[in-house]
Every structure is written in C-alpha cells, then in structure tokens.
C-alpha positions in Angstrom: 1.8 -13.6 15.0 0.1 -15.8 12.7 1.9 -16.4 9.5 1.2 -17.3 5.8 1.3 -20.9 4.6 4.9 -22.0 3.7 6.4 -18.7 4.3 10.2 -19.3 5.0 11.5 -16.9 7.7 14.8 -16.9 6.0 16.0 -14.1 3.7 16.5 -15.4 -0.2 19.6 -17.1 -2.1 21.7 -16.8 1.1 20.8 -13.4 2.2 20.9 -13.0 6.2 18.1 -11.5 7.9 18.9 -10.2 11.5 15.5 -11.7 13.8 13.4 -9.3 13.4 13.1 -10.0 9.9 15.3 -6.6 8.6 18.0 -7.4 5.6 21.4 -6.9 7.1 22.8 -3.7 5.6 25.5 -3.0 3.3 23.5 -2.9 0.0 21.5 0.0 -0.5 17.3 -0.9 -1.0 17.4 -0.5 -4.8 20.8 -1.5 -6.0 20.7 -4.2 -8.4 20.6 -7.8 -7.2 20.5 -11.3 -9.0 16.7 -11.8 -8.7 14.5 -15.4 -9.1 11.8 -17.2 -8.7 13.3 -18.1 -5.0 13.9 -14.4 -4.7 10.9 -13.3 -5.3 8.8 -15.8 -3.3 11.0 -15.2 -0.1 12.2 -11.3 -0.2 8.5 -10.1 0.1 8.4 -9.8 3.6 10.8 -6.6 3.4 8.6 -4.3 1.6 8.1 -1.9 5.1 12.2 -3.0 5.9 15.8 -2.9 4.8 14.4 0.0 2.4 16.2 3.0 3.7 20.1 3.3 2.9 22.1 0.6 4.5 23.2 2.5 7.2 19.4 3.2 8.9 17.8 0.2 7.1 18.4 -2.3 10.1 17.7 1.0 12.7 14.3 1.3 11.8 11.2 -0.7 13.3 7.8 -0.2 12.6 5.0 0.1 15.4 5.8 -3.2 17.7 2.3 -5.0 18.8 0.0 -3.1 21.3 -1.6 -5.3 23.9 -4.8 -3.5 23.3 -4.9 -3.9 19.4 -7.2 -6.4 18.7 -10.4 -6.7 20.7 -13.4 -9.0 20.4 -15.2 -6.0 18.7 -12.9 -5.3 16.1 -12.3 -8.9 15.0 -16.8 -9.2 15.1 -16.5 -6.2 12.6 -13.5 -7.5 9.8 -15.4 -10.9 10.1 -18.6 -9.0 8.7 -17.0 -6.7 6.1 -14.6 -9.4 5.0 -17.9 -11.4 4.7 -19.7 -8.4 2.6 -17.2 -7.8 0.5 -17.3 -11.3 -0.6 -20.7 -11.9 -1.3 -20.5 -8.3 -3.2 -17.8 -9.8 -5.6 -18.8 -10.1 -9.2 -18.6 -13.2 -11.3 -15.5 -12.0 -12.9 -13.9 -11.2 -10.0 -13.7 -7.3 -10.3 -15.4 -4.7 -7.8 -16.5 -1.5 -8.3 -19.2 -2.2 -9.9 -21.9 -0.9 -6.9 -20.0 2.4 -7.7 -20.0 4.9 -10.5 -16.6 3.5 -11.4 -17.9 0.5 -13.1 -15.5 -2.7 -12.6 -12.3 -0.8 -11.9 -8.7 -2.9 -11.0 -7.6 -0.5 -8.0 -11.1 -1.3 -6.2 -10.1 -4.8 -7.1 -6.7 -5.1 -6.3 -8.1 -3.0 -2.8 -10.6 -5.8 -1.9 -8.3 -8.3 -2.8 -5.3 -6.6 0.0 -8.4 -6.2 2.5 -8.5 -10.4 2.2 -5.2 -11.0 2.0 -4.7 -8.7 5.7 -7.0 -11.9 7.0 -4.2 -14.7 6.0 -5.8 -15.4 2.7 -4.1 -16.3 -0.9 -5.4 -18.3 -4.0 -6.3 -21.7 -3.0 -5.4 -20.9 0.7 -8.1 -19.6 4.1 -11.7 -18.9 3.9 -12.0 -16.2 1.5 -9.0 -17.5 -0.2 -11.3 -17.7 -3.4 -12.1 -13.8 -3.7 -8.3 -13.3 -3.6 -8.0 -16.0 -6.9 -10.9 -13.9 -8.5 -9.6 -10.7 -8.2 -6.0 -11.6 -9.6 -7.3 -13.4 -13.0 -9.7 -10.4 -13.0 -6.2 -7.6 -13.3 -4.3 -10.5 -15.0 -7.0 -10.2 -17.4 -7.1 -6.3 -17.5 -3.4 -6.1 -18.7 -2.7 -4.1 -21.8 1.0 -5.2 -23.8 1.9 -1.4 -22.7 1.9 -3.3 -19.0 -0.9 -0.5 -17.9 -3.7 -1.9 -15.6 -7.1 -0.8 -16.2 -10.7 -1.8 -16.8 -12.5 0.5 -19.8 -14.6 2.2 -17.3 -11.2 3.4 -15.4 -10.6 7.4 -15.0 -7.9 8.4 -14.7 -6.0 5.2 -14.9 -3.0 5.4 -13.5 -4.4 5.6 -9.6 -6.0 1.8 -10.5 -2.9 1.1 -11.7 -0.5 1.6 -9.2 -3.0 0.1 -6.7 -3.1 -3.3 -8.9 1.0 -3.3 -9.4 1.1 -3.3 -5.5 -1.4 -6.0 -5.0 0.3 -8.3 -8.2 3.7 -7.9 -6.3 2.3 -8.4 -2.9 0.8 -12.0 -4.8 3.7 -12.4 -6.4 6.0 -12.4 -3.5 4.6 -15.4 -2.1 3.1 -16.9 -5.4 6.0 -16.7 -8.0 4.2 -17.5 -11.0 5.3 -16.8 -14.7 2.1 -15.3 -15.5 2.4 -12.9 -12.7 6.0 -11.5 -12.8 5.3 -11.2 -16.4 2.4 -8.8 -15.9 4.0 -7.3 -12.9 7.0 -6.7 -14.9 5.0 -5.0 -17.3 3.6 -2.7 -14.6 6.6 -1.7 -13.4 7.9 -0.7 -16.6 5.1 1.3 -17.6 5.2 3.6 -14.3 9.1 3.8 -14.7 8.6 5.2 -18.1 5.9 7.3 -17.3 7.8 9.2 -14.9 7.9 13.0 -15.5 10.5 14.8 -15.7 9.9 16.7 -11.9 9.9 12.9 -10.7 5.8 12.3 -10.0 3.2 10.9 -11.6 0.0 12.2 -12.4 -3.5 10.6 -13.4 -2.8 9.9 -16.8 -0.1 7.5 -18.1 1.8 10.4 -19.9 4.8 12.5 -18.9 3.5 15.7 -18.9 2.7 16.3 -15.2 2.5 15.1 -11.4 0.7 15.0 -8.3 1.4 14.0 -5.1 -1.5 11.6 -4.9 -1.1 9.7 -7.6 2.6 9.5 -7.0 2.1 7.7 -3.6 0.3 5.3 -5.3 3.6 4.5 -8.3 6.5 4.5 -5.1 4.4 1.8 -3.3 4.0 0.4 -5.7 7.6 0.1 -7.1 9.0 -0.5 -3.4 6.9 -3.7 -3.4 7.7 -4.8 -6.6 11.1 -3.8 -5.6 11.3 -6.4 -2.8 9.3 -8.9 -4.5 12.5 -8.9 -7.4 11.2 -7.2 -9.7 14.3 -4.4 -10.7 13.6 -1.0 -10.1 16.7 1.6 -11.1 17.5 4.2 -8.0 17.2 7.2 -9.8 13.3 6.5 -10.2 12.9 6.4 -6.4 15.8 9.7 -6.1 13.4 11.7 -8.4 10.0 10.4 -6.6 12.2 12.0 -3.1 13.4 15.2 -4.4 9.5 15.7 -6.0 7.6 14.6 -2.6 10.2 16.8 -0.3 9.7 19.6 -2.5 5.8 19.2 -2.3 6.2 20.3 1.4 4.9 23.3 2.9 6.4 25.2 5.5 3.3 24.2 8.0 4.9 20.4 7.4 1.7 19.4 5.0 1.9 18.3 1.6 0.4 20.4 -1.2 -1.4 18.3 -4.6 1.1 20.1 -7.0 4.1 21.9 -6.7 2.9 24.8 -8.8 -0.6 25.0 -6.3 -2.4 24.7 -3.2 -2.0 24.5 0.2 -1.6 21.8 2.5 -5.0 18.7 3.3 -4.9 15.9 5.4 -5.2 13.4 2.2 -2.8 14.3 0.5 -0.3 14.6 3.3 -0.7 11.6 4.6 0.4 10.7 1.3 3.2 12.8 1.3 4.6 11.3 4.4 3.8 7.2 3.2 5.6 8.0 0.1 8.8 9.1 1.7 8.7 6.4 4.0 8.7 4.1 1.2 11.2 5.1 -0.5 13.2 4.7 2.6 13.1 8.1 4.3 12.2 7.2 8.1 13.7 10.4 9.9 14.3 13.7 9.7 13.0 17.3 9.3 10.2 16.4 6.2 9.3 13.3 8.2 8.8 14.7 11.3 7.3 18.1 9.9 4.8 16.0 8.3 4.1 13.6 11.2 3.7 16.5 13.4 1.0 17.9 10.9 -1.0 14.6 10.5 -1.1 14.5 14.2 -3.7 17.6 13.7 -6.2 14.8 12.4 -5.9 12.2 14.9 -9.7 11.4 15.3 -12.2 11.9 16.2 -11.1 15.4 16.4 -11.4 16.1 12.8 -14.3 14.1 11.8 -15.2 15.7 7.8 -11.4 15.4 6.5 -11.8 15.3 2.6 -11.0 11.8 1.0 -11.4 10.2 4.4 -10.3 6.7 3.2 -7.9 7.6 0.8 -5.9 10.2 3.4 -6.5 7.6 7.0 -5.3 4.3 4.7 -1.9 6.2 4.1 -2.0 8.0 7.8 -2.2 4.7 9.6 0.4 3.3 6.9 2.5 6.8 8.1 2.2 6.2 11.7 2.6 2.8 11.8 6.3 3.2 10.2 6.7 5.8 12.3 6.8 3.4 14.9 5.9 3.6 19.1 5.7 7.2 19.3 3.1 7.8 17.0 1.2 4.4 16.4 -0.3 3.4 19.9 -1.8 7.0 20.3 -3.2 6.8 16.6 -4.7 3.1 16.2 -6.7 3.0 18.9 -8.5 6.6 17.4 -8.4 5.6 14.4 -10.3 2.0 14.8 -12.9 3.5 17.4 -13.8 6.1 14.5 -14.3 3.1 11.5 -16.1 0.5 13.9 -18.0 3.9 14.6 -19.0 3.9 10.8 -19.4 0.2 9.6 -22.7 0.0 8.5 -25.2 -2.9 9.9 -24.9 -4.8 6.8 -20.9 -4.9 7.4 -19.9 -2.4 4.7 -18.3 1.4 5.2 -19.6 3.8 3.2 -17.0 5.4 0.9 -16.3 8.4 -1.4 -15.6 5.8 -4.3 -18.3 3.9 -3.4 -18.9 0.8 -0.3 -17.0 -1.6 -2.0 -13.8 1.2 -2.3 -14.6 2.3 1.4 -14.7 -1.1 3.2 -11.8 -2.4 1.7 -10.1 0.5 2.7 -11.5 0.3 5.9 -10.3 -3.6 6.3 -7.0 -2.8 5.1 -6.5 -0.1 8.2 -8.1 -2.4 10.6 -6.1 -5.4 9.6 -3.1 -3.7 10.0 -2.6 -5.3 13.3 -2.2 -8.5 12.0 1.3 -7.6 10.0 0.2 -10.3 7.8 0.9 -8.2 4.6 4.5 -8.5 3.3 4.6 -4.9 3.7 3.6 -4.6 6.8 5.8 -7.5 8.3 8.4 -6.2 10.5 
C-alpha cells in the first residue's frame, strides 16, 4: 500500500498499535487523552479504527484489499478527473464556483479529500498544490465563532462539517498552529451547536436536526477526534441515541425524526454516522446494511442525491468489511467510470466540481490512503 511521506507507523507518545494499525483497547475512543503536536501528527491514521468501545475496537476490520480493485481503467479515469479538477481550481483556491453555490468550503474541502485519496499534501505529489490552495482558501473562510463558510454558503453548516473533516484530515499529518487553531474552533462550534435531540441541522443554531447534516458534524468530530483535537463523549452518546432513533422499521433512515420515510441518501448516512461513532455491529447496523443493499447498482440507477447517498454507502460498506464491500465496489465503480464525462468530470447535483470530487473520493477508496480509511 503506498503510504504518505514521513508517516510513522507507530501509534503516538507511547501508545501501542497491534499490526494492523488498530489502538490496543482499554480506553474508550473519546475519553480524554494528553494530546500534542506528536499526537496529532501520528494518531490520524485511526479515524476508521480503535473508535468503537474498547472491547470491539481491535475486533473490527474494514474491507481488506480485493485483487480486482484497481484496474488499468479506473486508474486512466482518477488520472483525468484528478487532472480536471485541477485545472478547474480558482485562483483563491476555492471550488464551487462552476455551480450555483458560488465559492463554497465543503466543495472545497471535497476536491481537496479527492487529491489527498491520490497521495497528495501541501508541498508534497503532483497535485500537491491544489491541496495547499484549498486549505489557505477555509483557513481564510474562518469566522472567530470557528464556523466555516464562504458568503455564498446555504445552509452553512453542511460546508462546515465537510471543511472540519478535511482541516483534521491535514492536520493529522501537518500539525500546524494555524490549523489546530482553526480546527479547534470548528470543533467547538458543532459541539455547541448540538441540539438538544443530539443532531444537527442546516443552520448553526440549536433549534433542530437532520440526519444528513448530522453525518456530516460526527465525521467530522471522529476525525478531529483522532487527530487530538478533544471531543467530550456525551456529544458522540447523543449523535447515537438521535441516529438509532431515526431508524425505521424497514432498516432505512428517515431525514427527521418527526417525518418521512426511509431514501437511499439519507440512509446511507444513517448507517456512516453510526459507524463513526463506533457502532460496527448489531441490529441498527445490519438493518441498515441490509436496506442499502436494495441500491447496490446498477439496479437502482435514479437514487435521489446520488453522490451525496453512494459517497457514505461505499464509506458504509467498506466498514462493514468482506461481506459487504467486494460485492459493492466493483458495482459501484462500473456505474461512475459509466458516468465520467469525456472531459474527465462527473456530472453532479451540486454542480461537476461537487460531483467529481465525490466521485474521486469513492474511487480512491481503494488506495486507503486517507487517515480515515487506513486500516
């Protein structure tokens, strides 16, 4: 597996890692630890592990390699959307702007991820550049309430929670003051904006939640999390009870838990969030895998929010490990190569910068190059 420049494969400040990378148990994911600047440049790499309670952290594995992952076809593809997406970035670093968004930080920090899946950080591989330009670009967009957003943003908190991930993915393996400051910030502001049934909604206000916009806060919080940034437990315990109580009986998710009935987007969500906040097994998890499995394409081919729903389904069935994940990736990347437009770019509800890095980030998940998808 190719690696990261100067990654260290040892856990931080003394902290064994068993060989496939998981923490050793006996502390549970978000009890308090001493955190650092070694901390937080070498504890990345657990995002996707040692988040469950310490009895099932080490016990669970994500998808292991497939032999028939990458093929000369897919890598011809992420070479010529990784290549569009750069040449579509704008000065200041931002994208969106081919969209009705305007420059927006989640599209950002999204692009920025899709590079990032290739190998490359600021200063570091061939598109290492687009990666520097979209950080100073949400460095730039942070407010001293610590919420992320560009004026054009609707809405805000989605961008936000997308640009937390991507600052703490950065920040795990480039510890700079600047960027645990603002990441710090981050993490307060979705802590405190928390409602009181323990979701967040698209506003940064208490007053009410949704289950796609809470996806977006608990990854969010579980990278910062890992990258040592302190998040208190009783966030994450409210974000479960909220998300297991979103569950219908058919094992999908519904948007609120006063309406609606269960879609593949917002399931798919529902499933990645428990995941993250370390629920790998069980009656919700398997309910809900078993109801994603409806979608495996091309079977349903006009799914509403396609990339927002497949970026958190292949997230979902890649934790879910061997079972799920060799029947799902192979669909799922015949379908996307299926879309790319000739000019390299997919074509998305958010516009094509939104829907081909979306698309790069799914592709790319092969490479478990992302902290959070190292296993």
């Amino acid at each position: 597996m190719r690696q990261y420049e100067g990654r260290d494969s040892q856990g931080a400040a003394g902290r064994r890692r068993t060989p496939g990378g998981t923490p050793s148990a006996g502390r549970h994911p978000f009890a308090r630890v001493r955190t650092g600047t070694a901390w937080g440049c070498l504890v990345s790499a657990g995002v996707l592990v040692g988040i469950a309670s310490a009895g099932s952290a080490a016990e669970h594995h994500p998808a292991t390699p497939l032999l028939s992952e990458q093929t000369p076809e897919l890598r011809a593809a992420i070479e010529k959307g990784l290549q569009w997406l750069a040449d579509n970035q704008a000065p200041d670093g931002a994208y969106g702007h081919l969209s009705h968004y305007g420059p927006h930080v989640g599209i950002t920090a999204l692009a920025g991820l899709a590079f990032m899946s290739d190998g490359n950080m600021p200063g570091r591989g061939r598109h290492g550049e687009p990666v520097a330009r979209s950080l100073s670009f949400i460095l730039a967009h942070s407010s001293e309430s610590g919420l992320l957003t560009a004026e054009t943003s609707h809405g805000p908190m989605y961008g936000h929670g997308f640009a937390t991930l991507f600052l703490a993915e950065i920040y795990g393996m480039d510890p700079r003051p600047e960027i645990r400051e603002t990441l710090r910030k981050a993490v307060r502001l979705i802590v405190s904006t928390q409602n009181d049934e323990g979701g967040w909604r698209y506003q940064p206000v208490r007053n009410d939640a949704d289950i796609s916009v809470t996806i977006c806060q608990v990854m969010a919080l579980r990278a910062a999390r890992n990258a040592g940034i302190y998040v208190d437990k009783g966030v994450i315990d409210k974000a479960i009870t909220y998300v297991k109580q979103s569950q219908n009986p058919d094992g999908g998710f519904r948007y609120m838990l006063s309406s609606g009935g269960s879609a593949f987007a917002r399931s798919a969500a529902g499933v990645a969030a428990l995941q993250y906040a370390g629920i790998y097994s069980g009656e919700e998890i398997e309910r809900g895998l078993e109801y994603l499995s409806r979608y495996t394409p091309p079977k349903e081919r006009t799914v509403g929010h396609y990339f927002y729903g497949h970026y958190y389904a292949a997230q979902a069935m890649f934790l879910a490990g061997d079972a799920y994940w060799p029947k799902w990736f192979p669909a799922i990347r015949a379908e996307l190569l299926e879309k790319q437009e000739p000019e390299g770019f997919w074509r998305g509800q958010a516009g094509h910068e939104y829907g081909t890095a979306m698309a790069l980030i799914i592709l790319q998940m092969p490479n478990r190059l992302l902290p959070i998808f190292q296993k």
